[in-house]
DRENLUM-920496 format. One record per residue (C-alpha): chain; residue in one letter; x, y, z. Coordinates in Angstrom, 1 decimal, always signed. Layout:
# residues N
+------+------+--------+--------+--------+
! unit ! code !     c1 !     c2 !     c3 !
+------+------+--------+--------+--------+
!    A !    a !      X !      Y !      Z !
...
+------+------+--------+--------+--------+
END
This chain:
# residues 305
+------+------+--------+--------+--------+
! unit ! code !     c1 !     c2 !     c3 !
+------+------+--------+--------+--------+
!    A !    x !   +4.1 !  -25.9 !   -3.8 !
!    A !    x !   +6.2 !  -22.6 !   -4.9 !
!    A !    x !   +8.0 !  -20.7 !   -2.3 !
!    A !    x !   +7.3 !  -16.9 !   -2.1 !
!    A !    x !   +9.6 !  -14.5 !   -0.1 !
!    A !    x !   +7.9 !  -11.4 !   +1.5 !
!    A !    x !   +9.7 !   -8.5 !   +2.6 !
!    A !    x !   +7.6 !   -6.8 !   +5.3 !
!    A !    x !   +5.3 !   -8.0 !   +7.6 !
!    A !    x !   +3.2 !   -4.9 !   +8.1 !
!    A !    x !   -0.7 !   -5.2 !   +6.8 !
!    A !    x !   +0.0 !   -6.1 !   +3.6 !
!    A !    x !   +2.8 !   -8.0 !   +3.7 !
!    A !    x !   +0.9 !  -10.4 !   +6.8 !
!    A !    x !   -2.1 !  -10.3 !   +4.3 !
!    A !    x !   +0.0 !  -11.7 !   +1.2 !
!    A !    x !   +1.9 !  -14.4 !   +3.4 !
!    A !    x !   -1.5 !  -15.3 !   +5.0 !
!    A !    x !   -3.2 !  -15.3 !   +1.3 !
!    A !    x !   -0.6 !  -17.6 !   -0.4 !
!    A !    x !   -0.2 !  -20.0 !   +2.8 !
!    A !    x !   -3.8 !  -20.1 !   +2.9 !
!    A !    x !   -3.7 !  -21.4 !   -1.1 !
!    A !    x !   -1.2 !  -24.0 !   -0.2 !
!    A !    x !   +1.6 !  -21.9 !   -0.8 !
!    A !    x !   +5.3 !  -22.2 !   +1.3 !
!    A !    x !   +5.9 !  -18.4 !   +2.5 !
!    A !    x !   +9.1 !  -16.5 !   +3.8 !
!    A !    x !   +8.4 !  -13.8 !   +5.8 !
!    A !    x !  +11.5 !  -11.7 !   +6.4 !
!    A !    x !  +12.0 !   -8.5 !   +8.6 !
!    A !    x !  +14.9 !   -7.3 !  +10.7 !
!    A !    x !  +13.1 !   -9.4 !  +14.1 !
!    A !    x !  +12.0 !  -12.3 !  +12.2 !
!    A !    x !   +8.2 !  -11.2 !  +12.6 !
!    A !    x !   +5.1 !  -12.2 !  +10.7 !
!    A !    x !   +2.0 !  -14.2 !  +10.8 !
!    A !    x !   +1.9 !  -18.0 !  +12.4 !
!    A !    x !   +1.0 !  -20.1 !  +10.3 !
!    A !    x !   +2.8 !  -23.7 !   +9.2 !
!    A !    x !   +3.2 !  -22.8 !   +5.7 !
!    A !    x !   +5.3 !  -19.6 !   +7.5 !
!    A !    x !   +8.8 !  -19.4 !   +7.6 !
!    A !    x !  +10.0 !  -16.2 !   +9.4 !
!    A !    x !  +13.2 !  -14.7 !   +9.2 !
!    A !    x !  +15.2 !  -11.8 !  +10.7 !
!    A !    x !  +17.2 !  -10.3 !   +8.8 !
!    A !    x !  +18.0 !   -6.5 !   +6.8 !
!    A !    x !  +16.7 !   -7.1 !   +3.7 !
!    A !    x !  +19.1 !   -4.4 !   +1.9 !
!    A !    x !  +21.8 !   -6.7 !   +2.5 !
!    A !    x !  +21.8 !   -7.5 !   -1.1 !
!    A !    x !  +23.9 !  -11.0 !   -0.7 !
!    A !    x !  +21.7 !  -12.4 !   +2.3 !
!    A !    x !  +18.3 !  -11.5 !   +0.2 !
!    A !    x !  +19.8 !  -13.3 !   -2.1 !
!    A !    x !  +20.6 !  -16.2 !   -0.5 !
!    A !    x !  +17.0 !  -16.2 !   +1.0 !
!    A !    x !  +15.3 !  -15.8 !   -2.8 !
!    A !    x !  +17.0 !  -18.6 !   -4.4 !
!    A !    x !  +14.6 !  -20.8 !   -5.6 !
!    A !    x !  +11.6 !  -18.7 !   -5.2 !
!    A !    x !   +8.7 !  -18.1 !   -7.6 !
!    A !    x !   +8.3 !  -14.5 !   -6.7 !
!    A !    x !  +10.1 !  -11.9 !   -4.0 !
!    A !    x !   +7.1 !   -9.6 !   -2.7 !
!    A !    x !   +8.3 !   -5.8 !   -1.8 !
!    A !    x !   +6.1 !   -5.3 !   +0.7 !
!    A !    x !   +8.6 !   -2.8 !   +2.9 !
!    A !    x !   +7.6 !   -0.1 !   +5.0 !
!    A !    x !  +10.2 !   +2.2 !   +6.1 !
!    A !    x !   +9.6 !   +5.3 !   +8.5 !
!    A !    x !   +7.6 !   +8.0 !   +6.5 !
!    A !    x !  +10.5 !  +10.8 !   +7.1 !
!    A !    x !  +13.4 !   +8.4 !   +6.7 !
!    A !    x !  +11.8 !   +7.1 !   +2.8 !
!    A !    x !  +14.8 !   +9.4 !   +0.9 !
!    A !    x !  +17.3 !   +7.5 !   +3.3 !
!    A !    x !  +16.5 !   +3.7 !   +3.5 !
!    A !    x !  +14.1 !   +3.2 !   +0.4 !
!    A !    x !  +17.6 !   +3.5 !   -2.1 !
!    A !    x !  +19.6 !   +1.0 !   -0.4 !
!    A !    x !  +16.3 !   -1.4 !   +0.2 !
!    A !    x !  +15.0 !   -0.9 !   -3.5 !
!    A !    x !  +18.8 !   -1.7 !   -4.8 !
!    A !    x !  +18.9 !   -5.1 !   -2.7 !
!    A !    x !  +15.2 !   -6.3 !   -3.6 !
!    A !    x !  +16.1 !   -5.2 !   -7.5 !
!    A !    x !  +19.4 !   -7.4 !   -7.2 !
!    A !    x !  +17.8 !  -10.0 !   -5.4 !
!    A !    x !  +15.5 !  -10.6 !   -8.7 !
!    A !    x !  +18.6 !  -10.3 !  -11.2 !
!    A !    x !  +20.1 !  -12.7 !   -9.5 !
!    A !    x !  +17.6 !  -15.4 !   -8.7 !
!    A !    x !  +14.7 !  -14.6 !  -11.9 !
!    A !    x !  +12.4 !  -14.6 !   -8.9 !
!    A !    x !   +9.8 !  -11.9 !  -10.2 !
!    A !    x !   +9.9 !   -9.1 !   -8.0 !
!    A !    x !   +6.3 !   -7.5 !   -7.3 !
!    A !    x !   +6.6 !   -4.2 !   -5.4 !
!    A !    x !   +3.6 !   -2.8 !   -3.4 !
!    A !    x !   +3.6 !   +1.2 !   -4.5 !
!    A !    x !   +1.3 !   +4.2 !   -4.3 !
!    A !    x !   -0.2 !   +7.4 !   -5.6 !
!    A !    x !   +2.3 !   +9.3 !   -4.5 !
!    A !    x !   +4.0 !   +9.6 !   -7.6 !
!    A !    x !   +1.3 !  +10.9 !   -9.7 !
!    A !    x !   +1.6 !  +14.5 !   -7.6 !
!    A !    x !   -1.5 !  +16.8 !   -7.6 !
!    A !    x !   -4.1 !  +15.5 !   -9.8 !
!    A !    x !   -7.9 !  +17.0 !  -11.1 !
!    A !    x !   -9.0 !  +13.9 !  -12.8 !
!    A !    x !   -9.3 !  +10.0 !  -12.2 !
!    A !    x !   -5.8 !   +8.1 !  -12.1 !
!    A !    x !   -4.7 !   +5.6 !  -14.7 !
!    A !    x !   -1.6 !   +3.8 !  -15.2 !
!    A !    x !   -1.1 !   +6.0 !  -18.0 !
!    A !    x !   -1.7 !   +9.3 !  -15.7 !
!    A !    x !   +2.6 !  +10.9 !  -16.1 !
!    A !    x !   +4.2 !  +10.4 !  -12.5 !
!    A !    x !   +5.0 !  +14.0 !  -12.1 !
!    A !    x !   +5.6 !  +14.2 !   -8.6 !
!    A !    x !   +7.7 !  +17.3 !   -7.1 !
!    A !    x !   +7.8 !  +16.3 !   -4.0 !
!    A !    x !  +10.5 !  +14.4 !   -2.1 !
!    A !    x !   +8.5 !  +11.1 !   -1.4 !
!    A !    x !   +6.8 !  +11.0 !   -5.0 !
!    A !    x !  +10.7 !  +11.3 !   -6.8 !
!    A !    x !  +11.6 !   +8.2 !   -3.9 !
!    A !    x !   +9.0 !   +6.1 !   -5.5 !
!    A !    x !   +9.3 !   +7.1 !   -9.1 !
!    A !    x !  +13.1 !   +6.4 !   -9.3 !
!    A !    x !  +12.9 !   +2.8 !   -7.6 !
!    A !    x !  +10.1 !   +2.0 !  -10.5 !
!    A !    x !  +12.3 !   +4.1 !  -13.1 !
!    A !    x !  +15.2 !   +1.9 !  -12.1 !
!    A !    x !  +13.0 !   -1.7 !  -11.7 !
!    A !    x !  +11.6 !   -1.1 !  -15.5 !
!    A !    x !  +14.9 !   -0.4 !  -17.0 !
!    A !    x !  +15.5 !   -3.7 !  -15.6 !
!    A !    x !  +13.3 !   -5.6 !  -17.3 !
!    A !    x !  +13.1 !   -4.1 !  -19.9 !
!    A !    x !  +16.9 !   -4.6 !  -20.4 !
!    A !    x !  +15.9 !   -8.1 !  -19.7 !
!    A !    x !  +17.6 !   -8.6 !  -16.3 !
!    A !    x !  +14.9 !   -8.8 !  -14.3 !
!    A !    x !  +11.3 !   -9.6 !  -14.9 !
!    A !    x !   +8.9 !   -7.2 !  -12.1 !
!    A !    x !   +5.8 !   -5.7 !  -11.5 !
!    A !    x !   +4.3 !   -3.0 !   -9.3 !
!    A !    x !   +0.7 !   -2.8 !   -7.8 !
!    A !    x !   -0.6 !   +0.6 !   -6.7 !
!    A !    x !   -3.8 !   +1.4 !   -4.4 !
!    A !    x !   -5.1 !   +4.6 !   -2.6 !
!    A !    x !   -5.7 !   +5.1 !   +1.2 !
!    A !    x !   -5.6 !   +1.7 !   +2.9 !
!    A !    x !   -8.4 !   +0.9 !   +5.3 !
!    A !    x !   -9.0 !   -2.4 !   +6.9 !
!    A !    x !   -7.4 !   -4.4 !   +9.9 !
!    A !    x !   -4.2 !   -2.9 !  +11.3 !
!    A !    x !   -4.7 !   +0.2 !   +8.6 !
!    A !    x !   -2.1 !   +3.1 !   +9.1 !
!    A !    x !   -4.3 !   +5.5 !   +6.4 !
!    A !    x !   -6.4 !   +8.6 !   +7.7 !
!    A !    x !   -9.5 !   +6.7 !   +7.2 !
!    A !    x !   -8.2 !   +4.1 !  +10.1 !
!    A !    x !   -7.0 !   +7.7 !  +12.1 !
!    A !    x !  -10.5 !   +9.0 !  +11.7 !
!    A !    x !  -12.5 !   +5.8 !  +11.9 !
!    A !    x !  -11.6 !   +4.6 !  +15.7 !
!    A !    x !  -12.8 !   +8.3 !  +17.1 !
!    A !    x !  -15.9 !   +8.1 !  +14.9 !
!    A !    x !  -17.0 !   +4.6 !  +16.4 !
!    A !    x !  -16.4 !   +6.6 !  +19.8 !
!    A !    x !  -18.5 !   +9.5 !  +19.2 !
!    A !    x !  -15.1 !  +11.9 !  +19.1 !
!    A !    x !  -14.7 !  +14.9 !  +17.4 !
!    A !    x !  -12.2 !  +14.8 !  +14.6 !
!    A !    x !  -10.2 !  +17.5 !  +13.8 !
!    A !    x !   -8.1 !  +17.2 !  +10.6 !
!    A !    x !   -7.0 !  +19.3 !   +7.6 !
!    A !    x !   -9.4 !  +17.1 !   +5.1 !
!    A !    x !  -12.1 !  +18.2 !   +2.6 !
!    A !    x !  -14.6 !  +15.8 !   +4.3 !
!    A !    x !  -16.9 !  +15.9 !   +1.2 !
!    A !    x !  -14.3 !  +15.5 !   -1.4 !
!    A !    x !  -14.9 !  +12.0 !   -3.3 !
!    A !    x !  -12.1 !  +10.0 !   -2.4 !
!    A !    x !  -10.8 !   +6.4 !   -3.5 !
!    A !    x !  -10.2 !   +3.6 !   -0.4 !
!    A !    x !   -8.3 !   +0.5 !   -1.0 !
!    A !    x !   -9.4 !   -2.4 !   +0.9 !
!    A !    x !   -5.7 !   -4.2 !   +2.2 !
!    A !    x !   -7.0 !   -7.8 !   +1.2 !
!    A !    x !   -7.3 !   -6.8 !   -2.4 !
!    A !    x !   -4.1 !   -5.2 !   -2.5 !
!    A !    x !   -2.5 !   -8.6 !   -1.0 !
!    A !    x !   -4.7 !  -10.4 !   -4.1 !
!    A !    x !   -3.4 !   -7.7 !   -6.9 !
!    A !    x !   +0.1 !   -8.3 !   -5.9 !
!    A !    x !   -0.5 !  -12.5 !   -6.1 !
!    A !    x !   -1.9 !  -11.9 !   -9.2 !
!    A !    x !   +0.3 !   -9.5 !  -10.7 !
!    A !    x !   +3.3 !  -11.7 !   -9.6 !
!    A !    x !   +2.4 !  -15.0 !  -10.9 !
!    A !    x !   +1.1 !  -13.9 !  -13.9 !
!    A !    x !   +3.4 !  -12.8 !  -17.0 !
!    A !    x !   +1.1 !  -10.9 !  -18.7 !
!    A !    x !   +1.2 !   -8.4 !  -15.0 !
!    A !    x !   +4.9 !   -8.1 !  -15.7 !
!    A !    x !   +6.8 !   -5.3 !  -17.2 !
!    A !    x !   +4.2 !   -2.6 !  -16.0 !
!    A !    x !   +2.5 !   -0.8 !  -13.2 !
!    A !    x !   -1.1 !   -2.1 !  -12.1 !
!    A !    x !   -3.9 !   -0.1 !  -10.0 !
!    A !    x !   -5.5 !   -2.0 !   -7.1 !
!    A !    x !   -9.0 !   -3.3 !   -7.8 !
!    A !    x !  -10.8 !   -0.3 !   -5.6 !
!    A !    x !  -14.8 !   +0.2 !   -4.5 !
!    A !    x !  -15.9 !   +3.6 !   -6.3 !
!    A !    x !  -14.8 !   +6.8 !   -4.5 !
!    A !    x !  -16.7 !   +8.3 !   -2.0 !
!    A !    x !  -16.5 !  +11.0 !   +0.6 !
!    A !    x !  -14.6 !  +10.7 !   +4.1 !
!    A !    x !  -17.7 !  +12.3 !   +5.6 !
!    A !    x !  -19.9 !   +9.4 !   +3.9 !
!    A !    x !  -17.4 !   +6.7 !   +4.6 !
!    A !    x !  -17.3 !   +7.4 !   +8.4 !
!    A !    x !  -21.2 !   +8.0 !   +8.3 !
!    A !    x !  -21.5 !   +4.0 !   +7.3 !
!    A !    x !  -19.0 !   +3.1 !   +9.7 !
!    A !    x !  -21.5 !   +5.3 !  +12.7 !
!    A !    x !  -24.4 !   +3.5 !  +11.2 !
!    A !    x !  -23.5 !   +0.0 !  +12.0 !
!    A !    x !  -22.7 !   +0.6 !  +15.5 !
!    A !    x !  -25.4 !   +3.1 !  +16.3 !
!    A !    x !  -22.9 !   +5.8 !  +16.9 !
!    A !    x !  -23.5 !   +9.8 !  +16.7 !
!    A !    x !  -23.3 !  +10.9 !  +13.3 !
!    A !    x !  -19.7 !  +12.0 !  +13.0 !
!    A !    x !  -18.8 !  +15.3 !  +14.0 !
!    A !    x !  -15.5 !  +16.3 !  +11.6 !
!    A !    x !  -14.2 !  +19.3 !  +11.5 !
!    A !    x !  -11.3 !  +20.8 !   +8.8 !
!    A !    x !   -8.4 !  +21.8 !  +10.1 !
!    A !    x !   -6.4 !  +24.8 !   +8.0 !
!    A !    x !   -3.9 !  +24.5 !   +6.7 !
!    A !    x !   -1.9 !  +26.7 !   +8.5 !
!    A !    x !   -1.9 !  +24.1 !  +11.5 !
!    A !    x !   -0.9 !  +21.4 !  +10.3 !
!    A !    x !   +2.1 !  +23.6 !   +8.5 !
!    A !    x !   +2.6 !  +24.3 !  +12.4 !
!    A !    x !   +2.6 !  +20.8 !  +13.7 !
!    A !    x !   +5.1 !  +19.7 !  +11.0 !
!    A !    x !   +7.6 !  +22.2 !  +12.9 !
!    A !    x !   +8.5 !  +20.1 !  +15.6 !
!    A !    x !   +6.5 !  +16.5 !  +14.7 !
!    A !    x !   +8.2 !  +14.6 !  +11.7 !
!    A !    x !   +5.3 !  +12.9 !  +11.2 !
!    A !    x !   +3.1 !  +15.2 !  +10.9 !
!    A !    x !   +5.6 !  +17.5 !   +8.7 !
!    A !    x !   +5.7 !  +15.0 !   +6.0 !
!    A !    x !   +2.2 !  +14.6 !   +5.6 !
!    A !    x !   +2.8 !  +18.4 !   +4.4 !
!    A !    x !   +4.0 !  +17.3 !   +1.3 !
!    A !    x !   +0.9 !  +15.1 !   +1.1 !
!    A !    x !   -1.7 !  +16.9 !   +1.9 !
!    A !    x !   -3.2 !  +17.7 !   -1.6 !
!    A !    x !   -4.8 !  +14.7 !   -1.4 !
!    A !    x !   -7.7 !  +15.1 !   +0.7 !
!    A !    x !   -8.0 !  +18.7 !   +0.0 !
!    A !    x !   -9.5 !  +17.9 !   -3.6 !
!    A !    x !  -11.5 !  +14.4 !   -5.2 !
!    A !    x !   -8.7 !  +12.0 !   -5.1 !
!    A !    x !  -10.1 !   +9.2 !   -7.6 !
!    A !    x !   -8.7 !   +6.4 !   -8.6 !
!    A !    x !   -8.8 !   +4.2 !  -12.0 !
!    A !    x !   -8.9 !   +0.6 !  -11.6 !
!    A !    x !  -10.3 !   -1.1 !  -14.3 !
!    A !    x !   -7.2 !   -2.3 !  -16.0 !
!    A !    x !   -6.5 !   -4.8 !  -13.0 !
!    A !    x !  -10.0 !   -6.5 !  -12.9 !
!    A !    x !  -10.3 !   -6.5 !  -17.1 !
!    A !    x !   -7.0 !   -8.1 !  -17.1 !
!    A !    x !   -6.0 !   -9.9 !  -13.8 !
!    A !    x !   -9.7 !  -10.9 !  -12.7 !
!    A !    x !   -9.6 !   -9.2 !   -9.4 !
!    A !    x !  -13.1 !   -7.7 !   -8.2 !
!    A !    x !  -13.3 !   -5.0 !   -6.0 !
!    A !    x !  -14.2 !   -6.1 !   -2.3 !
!    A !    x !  -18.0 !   -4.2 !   -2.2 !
!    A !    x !  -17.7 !   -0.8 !   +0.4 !
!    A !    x !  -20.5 !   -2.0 !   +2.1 !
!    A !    x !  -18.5 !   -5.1 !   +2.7 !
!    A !    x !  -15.5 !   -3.2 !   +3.2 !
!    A !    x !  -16.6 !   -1.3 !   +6.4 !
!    A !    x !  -18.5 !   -3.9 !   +8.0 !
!    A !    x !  -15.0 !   -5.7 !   +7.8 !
!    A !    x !  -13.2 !   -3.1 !   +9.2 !
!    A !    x !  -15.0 !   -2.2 !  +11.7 !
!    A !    x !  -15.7 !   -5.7 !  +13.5 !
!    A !    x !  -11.5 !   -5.5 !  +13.0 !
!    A !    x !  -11.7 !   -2.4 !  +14.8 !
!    A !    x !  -14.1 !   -3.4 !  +17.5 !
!    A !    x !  -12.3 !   -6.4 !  +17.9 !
+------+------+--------+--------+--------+
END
């Protein structure tokens, strides 16, 4: 049995530590209150995982150190640097490979499907965050100091979701209004959190994932509006009553909520189709995309639950 550190135990890191436990797999979980899922194949740590020298004391030995970090959405330009650095040394140090869960953000504003090859020619502050720690992990191994791998999906939905689908979906289910500044017809990409945890096993335990960026296996892009429309349909709720918020309000909001002023920066992608391209991972890794229908049916019972 390998041992596997994860960094993060939000819903994809729990989902990776649960998905390689469940295979046999020994796991480290570690987070700054030594959190994570139970399970006997679980070892959870506390500890700050930008201490460079204690992450590498806890990789030592590992097959693969999984970057599955989430820090505070207006604090990214503050604590990713120092986190990144520590995972990145971390992997020099030990050879564990280091498999990073990314995003989208970097690509910026986009009119056509997203591939790995699509430039990251992001502007704004979060999408330069994300393409410097990848900047910095290829030179890596391409230098041949470290040997890494980054996995990228769109809007998460599924159990314990943060995305706008798992804002939207809840108030759907309960016949709410929902008031948002989304293009609810645009045709829009969701990535279902267990095949994001199966992408980044994949990716990290095998070398031909290594060395390059890899787009999570996703079900084919469809609207918010027809999304939440399934979701209604399988409880017998009200069709969903959504309603797009301008701009201008949200522009508002970000005035005194830091929250909601970062998703300024952010917005662009669900005022146009936001597609992703996914067919490298399944061609090459194997990984299927979970089926929509599938999908929602999942993440509702989570939701009801």
């Amino acid at each position: 049995m390998a041992l596997h550190v994860i960094v993060g135990a939000g819903p994809v890191g729990t989902a990776t530590a649960r998905l390689l436990a469940e295979r046999g797999e020994r796991v480290r979980v570690v987070t700054r209150r030594g959190t994570g899922p139970a399970h006997p194949a679980i070892e959870r740590i506390a500890a700050d995982a930008a201490d460079a020298e204690r992450l590498t004391a806890l990789t030592e030995g590992v097959a693969a150190l999984y970057n599955c970090a989430n820090p505070a959405y207006h604090r990214w330009p503050l604590d990713w640097p120092p986190l990144a650095a520590a995972l990145l040394t971390a992997a020099e140090r030990t050879g564990a490979v280091l498999a990073t869960v990314g995003n989208l953000y970097g690509y910026g504003p986009v009119d056509v499907p997203m591939t790995e090859a699509t430039p990251l020619a992001a502007t704004g502050t979060k999408g330069r965050v994300r393409n410097r720690m990848w900047a910095d992990a290829l030179a890596a191994h391409r230098a041949g100091r470290a040997r890494i791998t980054e996995v990228r999906g769109s809007d998460y939905v599924g159990a314990e979701g943060t995305s706008l689908a798992m804002m939207v979906l809840p108030r759907v289910l309960a016949g709410q209004r929902v008031f948002l500044p989304v293009d609810w017809d645009a045709p829009h990409t969701w990535t279902y959190i267990p095949d994001v945890a199966r992408t980044l096993v994949a990716a990290a335990t095998d070398e031909r994932a290594w060395g390059r960026a890899w787009h999570v296996p996703s079900a084919p892009a469809v609207s918010m509006r027809d999304l939440a429309g399934r979701a209604a349909a399988l409880v017998g709720a009200p069709a969903p009553r959504l309603i797009r918020m301008p701009y201008s309000v949200l522009w508002v909001a970000g005035l005194a909520n830091p929250f909601a002023g970062e998703l300024r920066e952010t917005a662009y992608q669900f005022d146009r189709p936001y597609v992703l391209d996914s067919t490298a991972a399944t061609a090459t890794l194997g990984v299927e995309a979970t089926p929509l229908d599938r999908v929602v049916k999942e993440t509702v019972a989570a939701l009801r639950g």
